[in-house]
C-alpha positions as CSV (number, residue, x, y, z in Angstrom):
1,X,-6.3,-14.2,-12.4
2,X,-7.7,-10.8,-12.3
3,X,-11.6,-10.4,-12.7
4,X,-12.8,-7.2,-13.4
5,X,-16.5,-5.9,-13.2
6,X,-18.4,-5.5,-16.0
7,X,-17.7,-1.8,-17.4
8,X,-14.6,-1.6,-15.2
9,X,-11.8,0.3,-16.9
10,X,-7.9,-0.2,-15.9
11,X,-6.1,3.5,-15.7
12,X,-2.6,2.3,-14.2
13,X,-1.0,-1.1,-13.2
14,X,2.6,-2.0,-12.2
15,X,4.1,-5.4,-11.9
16,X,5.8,-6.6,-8.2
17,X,9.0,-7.4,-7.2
18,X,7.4,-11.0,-7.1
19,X,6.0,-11.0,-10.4
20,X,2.7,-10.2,-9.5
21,X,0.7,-7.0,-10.7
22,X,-0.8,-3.7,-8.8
23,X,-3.9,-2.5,-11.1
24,X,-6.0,0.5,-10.2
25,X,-9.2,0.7,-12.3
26,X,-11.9,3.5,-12.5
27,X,-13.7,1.7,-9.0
28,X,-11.2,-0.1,-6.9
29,X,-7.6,-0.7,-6.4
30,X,-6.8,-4.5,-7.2
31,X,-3.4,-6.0,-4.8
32,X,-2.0,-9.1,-5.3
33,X,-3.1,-11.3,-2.4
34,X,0.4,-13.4,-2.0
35,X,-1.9,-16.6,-3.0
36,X,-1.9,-15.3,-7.0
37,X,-5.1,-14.0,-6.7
38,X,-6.3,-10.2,-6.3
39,X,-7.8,-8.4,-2.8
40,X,-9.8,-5.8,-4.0
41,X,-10.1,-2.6,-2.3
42,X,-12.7,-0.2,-3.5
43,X,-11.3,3.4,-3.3
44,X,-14.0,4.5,-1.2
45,X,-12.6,2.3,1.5
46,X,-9.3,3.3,1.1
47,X,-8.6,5.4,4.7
48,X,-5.3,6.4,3.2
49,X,-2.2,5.1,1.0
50,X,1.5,6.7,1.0
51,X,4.1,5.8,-1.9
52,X,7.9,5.6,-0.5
53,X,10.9,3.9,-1.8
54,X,9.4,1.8,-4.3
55,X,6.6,0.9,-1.9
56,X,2.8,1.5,-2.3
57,X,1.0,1.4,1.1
58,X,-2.1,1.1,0.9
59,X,-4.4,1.2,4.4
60,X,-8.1,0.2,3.9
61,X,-11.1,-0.5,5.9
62,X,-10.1,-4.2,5.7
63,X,-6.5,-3.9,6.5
64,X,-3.5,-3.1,5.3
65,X,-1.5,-3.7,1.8
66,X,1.9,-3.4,1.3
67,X,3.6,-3.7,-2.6
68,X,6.7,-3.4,-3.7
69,X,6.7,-2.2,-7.0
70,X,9.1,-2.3,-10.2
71,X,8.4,0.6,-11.7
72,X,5.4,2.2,-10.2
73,X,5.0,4.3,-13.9
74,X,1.3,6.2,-12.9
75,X,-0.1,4.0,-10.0
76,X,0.9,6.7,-7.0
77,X,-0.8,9.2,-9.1
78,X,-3.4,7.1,-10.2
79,X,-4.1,6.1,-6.6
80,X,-4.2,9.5,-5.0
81,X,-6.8,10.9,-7.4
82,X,-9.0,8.2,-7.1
83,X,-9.1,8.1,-3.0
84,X,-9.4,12.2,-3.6
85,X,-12.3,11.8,-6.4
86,X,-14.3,9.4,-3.5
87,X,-14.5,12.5,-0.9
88,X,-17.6,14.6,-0.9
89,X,-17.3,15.8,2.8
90,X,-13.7,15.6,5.2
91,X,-14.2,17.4,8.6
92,X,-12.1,16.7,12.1
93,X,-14.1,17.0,15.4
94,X,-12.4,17.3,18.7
95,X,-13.0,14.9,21.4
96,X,-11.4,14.3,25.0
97,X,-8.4,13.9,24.3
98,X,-7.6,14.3,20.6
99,X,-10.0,13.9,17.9
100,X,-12.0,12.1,14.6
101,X,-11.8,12.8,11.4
102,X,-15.6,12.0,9.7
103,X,-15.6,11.6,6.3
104,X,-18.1,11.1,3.4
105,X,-17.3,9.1,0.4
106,X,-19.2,8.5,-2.4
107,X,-18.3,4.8,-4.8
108,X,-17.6,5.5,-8.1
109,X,-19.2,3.2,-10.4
110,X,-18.3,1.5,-13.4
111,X,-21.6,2.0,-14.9
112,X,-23.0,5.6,-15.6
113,X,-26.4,4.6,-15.0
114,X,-25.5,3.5,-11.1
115,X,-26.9,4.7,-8.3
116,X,-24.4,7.4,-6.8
117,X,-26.7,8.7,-4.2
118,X,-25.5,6.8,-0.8
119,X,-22.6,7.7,1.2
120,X,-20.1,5.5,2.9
121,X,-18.9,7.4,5.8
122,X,-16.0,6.7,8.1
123,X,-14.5,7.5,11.3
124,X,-11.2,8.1,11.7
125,X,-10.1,8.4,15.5
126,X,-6.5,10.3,15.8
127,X,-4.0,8.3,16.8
128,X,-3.6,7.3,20.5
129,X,-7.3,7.6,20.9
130,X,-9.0,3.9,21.4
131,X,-12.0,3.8,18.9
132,X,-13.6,1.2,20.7
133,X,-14.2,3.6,24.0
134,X,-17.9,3.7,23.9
135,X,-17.7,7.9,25.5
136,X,-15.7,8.9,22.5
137,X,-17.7,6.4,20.0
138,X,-21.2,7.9,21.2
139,X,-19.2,11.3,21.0
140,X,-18.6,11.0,17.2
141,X,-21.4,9.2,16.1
142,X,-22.8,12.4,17.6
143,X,-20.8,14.5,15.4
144,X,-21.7,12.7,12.7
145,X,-25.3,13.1,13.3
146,X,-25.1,16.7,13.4
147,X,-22.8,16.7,9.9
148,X,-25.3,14.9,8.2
149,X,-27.9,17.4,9.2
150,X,-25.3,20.2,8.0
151,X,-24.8,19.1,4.9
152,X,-28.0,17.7,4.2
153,X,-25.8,14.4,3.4
């Protein structure tokens, strides 16, 4: 069974090819987990999600979610702005060898009284480039440093 947080508001949901149900609320994005329960994924952890041939994909800091959906009605939509709404600052750096994406996101909340002054930020190494090479790491935390500055974030 689905538990929402207090305040949290559903915008879209979609039932599964397996019964189950995909619901995206004002704060997070709620899968099924396979089990009949719900992973949640906060849309400020969502690194990205694609919608293609009834699929929702869905890849967040804690892995990846695949759903096949019956009829998707507003959930791609829904999705989309959500993740978009969470961005205050997307930049890509070089590095040797390709480069990282930094970004800034900032948690919605289901209360209007919440703090909304921290930022979750994220880096996002282009693809072939191993994130766990401590040059490049050091490299981007670097950029990141001197974003923060920048912005003042």
């Amino acid at each position: 069974m689905l538990a929402l947080e207090r305040g949290e508001r559903v915008l879209a949901h979609a039932s599964t090819r397996g019964g189950a149900h995909v619901v995206a609320t004002g704060v997070a994005l709620h899968v099924p987990d396979g089990g009949g329960g719900f992973v949640r994924v906060p849309w400020e952890r969502v690194l990205g999600a694609t919608w293609s041939d009834s699929w929702l994909h869905v890849r967040g800091d804690d892995g990846e979610h695949h759903v096949r959906l019956d009829d998707a009605g507003s959930v791609p939509e829904v999705v989309q702005e959500r993740v978009t709404a969470t961005v205050v600052v997307s930049r890509h750096f070089a590095l040797p060898g390709g480069g990282v994406r930094i970004v800034g996101r900032r948690a919605p909340r289901s209360k209007p009284s919440a703090a909304r002054d921290e930022l979750l930020w994220t880096l996002v190494f282009d693809e072939g480039l191993d994130q766990d090479d401590p040059g490049l790491r050091a490299g981007a935390e670097q950029l990141l440093e001197a974003l923060r500055r920048q912005t003042g974030l």
